[in-house]
C-alpha positions in Angstrom: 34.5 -1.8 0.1 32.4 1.3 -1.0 29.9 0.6 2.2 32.7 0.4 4.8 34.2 3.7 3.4 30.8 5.3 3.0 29.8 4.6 6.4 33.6 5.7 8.4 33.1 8.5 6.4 29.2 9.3 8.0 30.3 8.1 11.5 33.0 10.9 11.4 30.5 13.5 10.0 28.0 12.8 13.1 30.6 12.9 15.2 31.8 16.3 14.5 28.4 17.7 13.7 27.0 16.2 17.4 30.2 17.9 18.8 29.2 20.9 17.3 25.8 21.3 18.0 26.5 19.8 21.7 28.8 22.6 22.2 26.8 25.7 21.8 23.5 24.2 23.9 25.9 23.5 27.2 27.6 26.8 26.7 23.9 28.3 26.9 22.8 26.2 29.6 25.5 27.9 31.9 24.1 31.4 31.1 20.3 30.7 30.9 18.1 28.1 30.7 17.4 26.5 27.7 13.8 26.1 25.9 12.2 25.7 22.5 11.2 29.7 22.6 14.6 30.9 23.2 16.3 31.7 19.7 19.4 28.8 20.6 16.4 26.8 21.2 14.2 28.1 17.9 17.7 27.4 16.0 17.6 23.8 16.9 14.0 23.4 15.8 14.8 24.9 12.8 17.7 22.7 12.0 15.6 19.8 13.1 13.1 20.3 11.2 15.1 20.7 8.0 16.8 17.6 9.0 13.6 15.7 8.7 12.5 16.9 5.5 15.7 15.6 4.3 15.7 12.7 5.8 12.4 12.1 3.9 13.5 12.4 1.0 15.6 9.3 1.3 12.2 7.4 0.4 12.2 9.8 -2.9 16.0 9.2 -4.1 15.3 5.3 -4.0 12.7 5.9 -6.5 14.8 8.4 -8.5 17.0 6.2 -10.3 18.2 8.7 -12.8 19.5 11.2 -9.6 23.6 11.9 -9.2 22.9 13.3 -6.0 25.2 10.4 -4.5 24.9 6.9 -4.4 21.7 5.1 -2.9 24.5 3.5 -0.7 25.8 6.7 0.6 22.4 8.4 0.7 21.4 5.5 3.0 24.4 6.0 5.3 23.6 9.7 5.5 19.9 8.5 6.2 20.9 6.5 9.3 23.3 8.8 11.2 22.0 12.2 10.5 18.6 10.0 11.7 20.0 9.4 14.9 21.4 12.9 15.4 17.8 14.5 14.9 17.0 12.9 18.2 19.9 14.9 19.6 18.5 18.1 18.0 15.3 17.7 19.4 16.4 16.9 22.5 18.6 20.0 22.5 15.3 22.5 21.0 13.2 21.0 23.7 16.1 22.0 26.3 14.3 19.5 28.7 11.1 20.9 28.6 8.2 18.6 27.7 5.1 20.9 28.2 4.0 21.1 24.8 1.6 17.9 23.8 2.2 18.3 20.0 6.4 18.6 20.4 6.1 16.1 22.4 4.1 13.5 20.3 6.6 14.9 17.3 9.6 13.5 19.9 7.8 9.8 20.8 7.5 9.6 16.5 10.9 10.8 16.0 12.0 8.0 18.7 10.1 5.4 17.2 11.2 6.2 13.5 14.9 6.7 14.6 14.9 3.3 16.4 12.7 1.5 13.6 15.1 2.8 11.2 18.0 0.9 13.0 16.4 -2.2 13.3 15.6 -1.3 9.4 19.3 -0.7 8.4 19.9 -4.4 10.4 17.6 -6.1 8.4 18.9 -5.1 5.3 22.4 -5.2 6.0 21.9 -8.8 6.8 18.8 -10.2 4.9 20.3 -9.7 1.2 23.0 -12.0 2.8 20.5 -14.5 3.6 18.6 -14.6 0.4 21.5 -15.9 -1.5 21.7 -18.7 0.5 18.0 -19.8 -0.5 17.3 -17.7 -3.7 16.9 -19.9 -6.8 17.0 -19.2 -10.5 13.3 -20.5 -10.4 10.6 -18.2 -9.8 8.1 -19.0 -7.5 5.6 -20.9 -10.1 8.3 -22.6 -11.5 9.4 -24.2 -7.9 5.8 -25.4 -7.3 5.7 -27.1 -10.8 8.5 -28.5 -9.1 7.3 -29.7 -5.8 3.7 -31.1 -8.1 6.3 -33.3 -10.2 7.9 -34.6 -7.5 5.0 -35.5 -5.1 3.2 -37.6 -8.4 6.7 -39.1 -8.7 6.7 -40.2 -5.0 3.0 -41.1 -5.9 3.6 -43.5 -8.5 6.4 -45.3 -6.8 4.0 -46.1 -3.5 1.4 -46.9 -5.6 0.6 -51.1 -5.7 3.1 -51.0 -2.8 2.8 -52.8 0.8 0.7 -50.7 3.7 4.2 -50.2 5.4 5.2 -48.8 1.9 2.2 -47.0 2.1 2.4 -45.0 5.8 5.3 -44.5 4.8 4.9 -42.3 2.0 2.0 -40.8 3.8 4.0 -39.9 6.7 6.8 -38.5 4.2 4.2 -36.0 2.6 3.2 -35.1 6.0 6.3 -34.4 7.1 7.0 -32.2 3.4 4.5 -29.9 4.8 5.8 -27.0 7.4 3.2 -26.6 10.2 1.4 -23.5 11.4 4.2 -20.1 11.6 6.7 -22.4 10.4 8.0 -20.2 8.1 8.9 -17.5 10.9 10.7 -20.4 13.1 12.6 -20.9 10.0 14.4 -17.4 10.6 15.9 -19.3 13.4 17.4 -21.9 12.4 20.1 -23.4 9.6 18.4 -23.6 6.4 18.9 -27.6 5.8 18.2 -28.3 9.7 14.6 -29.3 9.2 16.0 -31.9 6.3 18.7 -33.5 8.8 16.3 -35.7 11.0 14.6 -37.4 7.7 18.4 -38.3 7.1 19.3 -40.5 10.0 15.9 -42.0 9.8 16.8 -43.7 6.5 17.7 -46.8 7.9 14.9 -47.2 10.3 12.6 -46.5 7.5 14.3 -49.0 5.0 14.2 -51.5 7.5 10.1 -51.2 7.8 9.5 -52.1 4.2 10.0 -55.1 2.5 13.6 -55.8 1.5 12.5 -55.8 -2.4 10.8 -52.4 -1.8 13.9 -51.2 0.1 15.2 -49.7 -3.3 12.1 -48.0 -4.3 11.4 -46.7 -1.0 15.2 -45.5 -1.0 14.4 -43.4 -4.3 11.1 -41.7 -2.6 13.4 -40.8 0.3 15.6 -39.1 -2.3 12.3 -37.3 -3.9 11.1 -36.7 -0.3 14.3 -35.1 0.7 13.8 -33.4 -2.7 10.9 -31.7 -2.4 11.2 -30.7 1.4 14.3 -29.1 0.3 12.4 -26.9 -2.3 9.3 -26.3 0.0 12.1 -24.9 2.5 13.9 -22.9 0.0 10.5 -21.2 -0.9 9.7 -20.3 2.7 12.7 -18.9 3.6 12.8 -16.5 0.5 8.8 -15.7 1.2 9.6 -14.9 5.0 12.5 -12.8 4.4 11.0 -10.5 2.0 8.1 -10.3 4.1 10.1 -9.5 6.9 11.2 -6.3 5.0 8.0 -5.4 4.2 6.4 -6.0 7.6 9.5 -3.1 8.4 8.3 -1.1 6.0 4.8 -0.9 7.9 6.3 0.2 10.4 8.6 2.2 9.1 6.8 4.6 6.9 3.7 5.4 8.3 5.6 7.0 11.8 7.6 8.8 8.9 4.9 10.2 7.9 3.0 10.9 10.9 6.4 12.4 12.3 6.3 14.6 9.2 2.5 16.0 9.6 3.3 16.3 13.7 6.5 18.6 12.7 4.3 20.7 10.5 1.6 21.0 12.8 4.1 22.3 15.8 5.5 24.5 13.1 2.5 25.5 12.1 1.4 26.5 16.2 4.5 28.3 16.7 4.0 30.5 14.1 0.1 30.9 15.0 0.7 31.3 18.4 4.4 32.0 19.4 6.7 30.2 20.8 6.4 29.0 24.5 8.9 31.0 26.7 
């Protein structure tokens, strides 16, 4: 598969490049300490730095449909591993020394995009997966056309009928309708568990009504079953996409501020010096 190759090829990338920017920072530390003024530590700003900006433009090239510069697959491996060694760059420029407010609020953002991006790279490794499990053909107008047709269906069968008939198709449209954060719960859980109980309560149900409304009420369990199906099917799709986008949130808006933070300490270091 082109994503396992892409990412054993990455992995093996940040290994050697960690290796090899590990290397010269504990050879350093043996002879002198090491800070974000001395020029080992000014090199590892500088690389950090450029990694960030390219690292940002990973939110460019999944606009740019017409680039070559790679896949979008490979650019988003290259996104997540050189991501996670910027943290070890940053760590290495700093050389342990946190006395500098604005490098420091750069290294909490940097932390908190890294690890968002993780949870990021999760989501959509997995929630793609997901969606084909609940995704329909029918958009989301379509499936409540849907759901409308099948509650006046269920409708005109318990109309005229006995009260028994009657709570019962009350208590079936009550039950159609997820309560409050349901959708969220439904992350949780297998996508046709919340049907499963309605089943096995068939025969209690059937045995409530009338025996000649046993067959009607048998066909408004169908429609019932139905429609909670579709209602389910909706909510998953909703919740996972807003799941992504909830990420996103997230996500982006650290990017950024990480960004304006590393041009602001840029910035101060050229305005003032560095810190020795």
């Amino acid at each position: 598969m082109p994503v396992a190759r892409s990412g054993t090829l990455w992995r093996w990338i940040f290994a050697i490049l960690l290796i090899a920017l590990s290397a010269p920072f504990f050879w350093y530390s043996k002879h002198e300490f090491p800070h974000g003024g001395s020029p080992l530590g000014l090199a590892y700003g500088i690389a950090g730095f450029l990694l960030i900006l390219l690292l940002a433009f990973f939110g460019i090239r999944k606009r740019w449909y017409r680039s070559t510069w790679g896949t979008l697959e490979q650019w988003l491996q290259a996104h997540i591993y050189l991501g996670l060694l910027v943290l070890a760059v940053l760590l290495f420029h700093a050389g342990g020394r946190f006395s500098d407010a604005i490098a420091v609020t750069a290294l909490v953002l940097a932390v908190i995009v890294v690890f968002s991006g993780v949870v990021g790279a999760i989501l959509y490794a997995t929630i793609p997966r997901l969606l084909t499990d609940v995704e329909s053909n029918l958009t989301v107008d379509e499936i409540s056309d849907q759901l409308n047709q099948l509650g006046r269906q269920m409708a005109r069968i318990a109309s005229a009928k006995s009260p028994q008939f009657q709570r019962t198709y009350s208590q079936l449209m009550r039950q159609s309708v997820p309560g409050w954060l349901a959708g969220w719960r439904l992350l949780f859980s297998e996508p046709r568990a919340a049907t499963r109980q309605s089943t096995t309560e068939w025969s209690s149900l059937l045995g409530s009504v009338p025996k000649d409304e046993a067959e009607d009420l048998r066909q408004m369990l169908v429609l019932s079953r139905q429609r909670r199906e579709l209602l389910l099917r909706l909510i998953y799709q909703q919740r996972y996409k807003n799941v992504l986008e909830a990420w996103l949130y997230v996500h982006v808006p650290f990017t950024i501020l990480l960004l304006v933070m590393s041009v602001v300490h840029v910035a101060a270091v050229f305005y003032y010096g560095p810190i020795r």
